[in-house]
N, C-alpha and C positions, 0 to 999 in steps of 0.2 A: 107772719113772714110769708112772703109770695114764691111761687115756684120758678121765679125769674133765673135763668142760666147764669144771667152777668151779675157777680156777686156788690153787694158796696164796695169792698174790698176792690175788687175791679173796675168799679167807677171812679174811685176816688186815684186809683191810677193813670188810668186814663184822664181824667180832668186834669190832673197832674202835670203828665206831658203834654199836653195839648196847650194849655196855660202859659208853662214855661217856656213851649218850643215860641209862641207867638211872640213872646216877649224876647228873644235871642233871635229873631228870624234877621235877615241879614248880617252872617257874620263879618261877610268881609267888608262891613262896615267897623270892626272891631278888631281889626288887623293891626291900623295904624296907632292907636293909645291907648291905653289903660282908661278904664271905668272907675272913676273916683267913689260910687255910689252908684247904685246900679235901681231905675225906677221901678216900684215894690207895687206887685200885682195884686190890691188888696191889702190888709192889717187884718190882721189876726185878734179875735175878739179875747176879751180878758177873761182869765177862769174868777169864778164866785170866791167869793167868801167863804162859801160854805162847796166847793168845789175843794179850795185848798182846806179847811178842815176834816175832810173825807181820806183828801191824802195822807194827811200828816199821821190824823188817827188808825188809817190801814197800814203804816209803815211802822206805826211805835216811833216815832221822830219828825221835830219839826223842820221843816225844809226853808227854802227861802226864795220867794216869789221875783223874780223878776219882772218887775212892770214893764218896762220899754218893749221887752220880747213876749210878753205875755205866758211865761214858762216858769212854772213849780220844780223848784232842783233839791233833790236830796241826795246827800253823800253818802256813800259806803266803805269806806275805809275799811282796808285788812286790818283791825290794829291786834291781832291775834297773833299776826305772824309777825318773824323774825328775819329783815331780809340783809342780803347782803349782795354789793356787786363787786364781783372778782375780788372777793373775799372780804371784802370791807364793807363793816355796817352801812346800810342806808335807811333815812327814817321811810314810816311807809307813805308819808307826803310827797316823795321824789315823783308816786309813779304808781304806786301800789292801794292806790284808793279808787274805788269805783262808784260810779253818782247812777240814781232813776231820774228824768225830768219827764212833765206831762205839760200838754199845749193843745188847745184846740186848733182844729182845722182854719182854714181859711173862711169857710162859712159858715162856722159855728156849730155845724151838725152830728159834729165827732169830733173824736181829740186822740191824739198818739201820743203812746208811750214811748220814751228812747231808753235805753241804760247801756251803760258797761259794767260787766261783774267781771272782779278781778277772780281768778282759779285755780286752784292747786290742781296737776293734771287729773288726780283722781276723781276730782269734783264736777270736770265737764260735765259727763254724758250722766251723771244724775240729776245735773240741772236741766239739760235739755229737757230729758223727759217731766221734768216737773214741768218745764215752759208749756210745752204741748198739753200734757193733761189738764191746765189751767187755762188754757185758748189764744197763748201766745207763743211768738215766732220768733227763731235766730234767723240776725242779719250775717253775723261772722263771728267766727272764731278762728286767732292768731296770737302770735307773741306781738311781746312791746319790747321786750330786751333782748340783750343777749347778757350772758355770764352770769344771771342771776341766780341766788340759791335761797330758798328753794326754787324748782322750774313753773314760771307762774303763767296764764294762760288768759286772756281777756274774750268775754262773748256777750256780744252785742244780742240781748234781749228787747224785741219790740212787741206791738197790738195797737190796737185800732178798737174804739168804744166811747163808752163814757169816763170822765176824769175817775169818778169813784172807782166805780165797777172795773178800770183799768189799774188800780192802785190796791184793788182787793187780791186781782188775779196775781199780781206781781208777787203781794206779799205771801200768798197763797205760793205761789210757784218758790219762793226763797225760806220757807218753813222750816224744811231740815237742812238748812245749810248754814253757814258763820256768814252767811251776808246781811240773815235780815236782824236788825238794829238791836232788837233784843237778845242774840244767841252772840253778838259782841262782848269782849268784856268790860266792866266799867270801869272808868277813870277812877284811878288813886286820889285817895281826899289825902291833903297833908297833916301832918304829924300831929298841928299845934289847931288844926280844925276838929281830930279826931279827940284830944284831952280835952274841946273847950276850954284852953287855957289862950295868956294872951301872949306869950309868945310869938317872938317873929318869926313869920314861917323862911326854911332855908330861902338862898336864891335857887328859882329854877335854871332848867338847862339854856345855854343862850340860844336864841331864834336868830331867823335870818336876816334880822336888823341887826346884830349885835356880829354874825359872822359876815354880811356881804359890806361892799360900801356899795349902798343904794344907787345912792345919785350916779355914783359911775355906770352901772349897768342902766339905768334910764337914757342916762344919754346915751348911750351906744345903742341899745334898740327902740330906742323913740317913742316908747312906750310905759305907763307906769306901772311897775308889777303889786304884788300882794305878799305880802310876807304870812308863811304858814307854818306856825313853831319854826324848825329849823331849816327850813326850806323857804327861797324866794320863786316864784313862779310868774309866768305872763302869760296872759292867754287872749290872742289875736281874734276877731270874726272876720269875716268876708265880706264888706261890705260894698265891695263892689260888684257883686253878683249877686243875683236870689235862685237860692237852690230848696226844689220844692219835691217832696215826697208825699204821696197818696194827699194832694192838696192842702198840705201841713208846708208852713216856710222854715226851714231848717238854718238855725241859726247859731251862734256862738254857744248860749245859753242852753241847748239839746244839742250841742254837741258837736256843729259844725264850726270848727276854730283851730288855728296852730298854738302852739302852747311849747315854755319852754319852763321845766325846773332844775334849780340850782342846789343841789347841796354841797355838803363841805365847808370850804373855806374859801375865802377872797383870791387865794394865792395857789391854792390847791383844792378847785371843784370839782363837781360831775357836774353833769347838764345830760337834762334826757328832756324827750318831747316830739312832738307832733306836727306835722307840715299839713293841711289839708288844700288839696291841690285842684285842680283840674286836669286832664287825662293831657292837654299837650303842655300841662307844668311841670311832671316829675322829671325828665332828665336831666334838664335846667337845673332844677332846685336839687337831685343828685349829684350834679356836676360840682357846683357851688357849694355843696357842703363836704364834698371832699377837699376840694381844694381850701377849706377851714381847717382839714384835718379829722372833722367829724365822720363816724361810723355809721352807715345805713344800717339799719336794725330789723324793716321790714319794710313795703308798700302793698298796701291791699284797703279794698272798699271797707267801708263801718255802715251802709245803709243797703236800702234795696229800692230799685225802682224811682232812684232820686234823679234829676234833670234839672242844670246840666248835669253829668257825672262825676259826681266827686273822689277822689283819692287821697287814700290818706299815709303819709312817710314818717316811720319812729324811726330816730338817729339817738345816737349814747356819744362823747364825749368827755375828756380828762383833763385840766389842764388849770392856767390862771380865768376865771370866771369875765372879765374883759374880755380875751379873746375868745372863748366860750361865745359871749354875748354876738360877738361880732358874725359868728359864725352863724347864730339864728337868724340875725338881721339880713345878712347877705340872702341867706333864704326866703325870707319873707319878700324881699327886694325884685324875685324871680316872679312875685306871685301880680296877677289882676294885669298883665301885657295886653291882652287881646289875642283870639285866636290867630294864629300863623294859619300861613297858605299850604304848610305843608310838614312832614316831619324833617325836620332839619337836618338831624343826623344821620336819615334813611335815602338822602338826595343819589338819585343815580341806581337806585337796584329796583327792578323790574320784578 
């Protein structure tokens, strides 16, 4: 290692915005429409074979590799806890699960880590310190709800490295805590798998095919979701922008995406989820999601050093799961306009 002042770390930020700004230079050529697809500074080379078997095996779990984006994602789900909003079960698929994904750079020379770990308050500042003593960094720590019980806390965990050696530190940094995959509890085997006998096993609980009607909320937010045990979910990227961190392209797949989950009923859901914005999106997309009736929950960054600058809005909602829907979609509808000439709402004060 050389005695250079300006760290990688520091180059690979500055490469960052230097890249990106060139590729956004004339905004007020972006005033007038919306960017269908936004032209991509470079592809992101793919992690190994043996890249993703380093991760899988440092986390105790296997993840699942997104080709198109070039991103390793593995999930962390609370399934220890017991949540509830405004007093009503909810499973922990609504909201309550946290993912690590790993991606190399732009030019293959390193690779960043992203996560969100979900927290019980007592759990933050012991993970912080685990982050640090392991050689990685918080980007943020905030809520995602409001009314939820227990009171749960999300902290964006990042680094910069090799795919392994980033997937050691991690697991290394989540050792003493119920995040890392092994200190989870296991799945229940059923009744008639446990006797070896041939028994039918009972029906399970119904998932979110059995409680939503699909096709109704497809058509309403124009998009196809995923059904997750009892939970239906969508989850948007940005593709008409590229938003690039320490020369890493941040993408749906790590984590840059609006995302909307549904539980309950057809007739009687929750909807919770995520808006990610642009810095002159959010009062647009606040306005518009009140005027759904939707509850703003928080808006604050989930990166550091990203360019453009991304924001990101958690809203909670109750009601019939259609007009739920409607109320995402009208948000999403706010998003990829083109930069304004100015802040709209601030016209006239000096």
């Amino acid at each position: 290692m050389t005695n250079s002042p300006v760290s990688r770390r520091d180059a690979l930020r500055a490469a960052a915005v230097l890249g990106t700004t060139a590729l956004l230079s004339g905004p007020e050529a972006l005033a007038d429409a919306p960017l269908p697809t936004a032209t991509r500074a470079g592809k992101t080379p793919a992690l190994s074979p043996a890249d993703i078997a380093a991760i899988d095996a440092a986390m105790g779990k296997k993840g699942t590799y997104n080709e198109a984006q070039a991103t390793h994602l593995i999930g962390l789900p609370r399934n220890d806890l017991k949540m509830k909003v405004k007093g009503e079960p909810v499973p922990i698929a609504f909201g309550f699960g946290g993912w690590v994904a790993i991606k190399h750079t732009l030019d293959g020379k390193s690779a960043m880590l992203m996560s969100d770990t979900v927290l019980l308050e007592a759990e933050v500042n012991p993970l912080i310190s685990a982050a640090f003593a392991n050689g990685l960094e918080i980007g943020a720590i905030h809520n995602h709800f409001f009314y939820e019980e227990p009171r749960i806390f999300y902290m964006h965990v990042m680094g910069m490295g090799s795919p392994a050696e980033l997937a050691r530190q991690f697991a290394a940094t989540l050792k003493e805590s119920k995040l890392l995959p092994a200190n989870q509890p296991q799945p229940s085997t059923p009744a008639a798998a446990q006797s070896g006998n041939n028994a039918t096993p009972a029906a399970g609980p119904p998932t979110g095919k059995e409680l939503f009607d699909l096709a109704a909320l497809d058509a309403v937010v124009k998009y196809p979701g995923v059904v997750n045990g009892p939970t239906y979910k969508y989850t948007v990227g940005r593709a008409d922008l590229q938003s690039l961190m320490m020369n890493t392209e941040m993408t749906a797949a790590i984590g840059l995406n609006s995302w909307a989950a549904f539980a309950g009923k057809q007739a009687d859901a929750h909807i919770a989820g995520d808006i990610a914005m642009l810095e002159h999106e959010v009062n647009p997309v606040i306005k518009i999601l009140r005027a759904h009736h939707l509850e703003v929950v928080a808006v604050h960054n989930h990166m550091l050093g990203d360019t453009p600058r991304m924001m990101f809005l958690h809203y909670y909602g109750r009601g019939p799961a259609v007009e739920l829907a409607a109320g995402f979609r009208a948000a999403l509808d706010q998003l990829g306009k083109g930069q304004p000439n100015g802040m709209g709402g601030m016209k006239g004060m000096k």
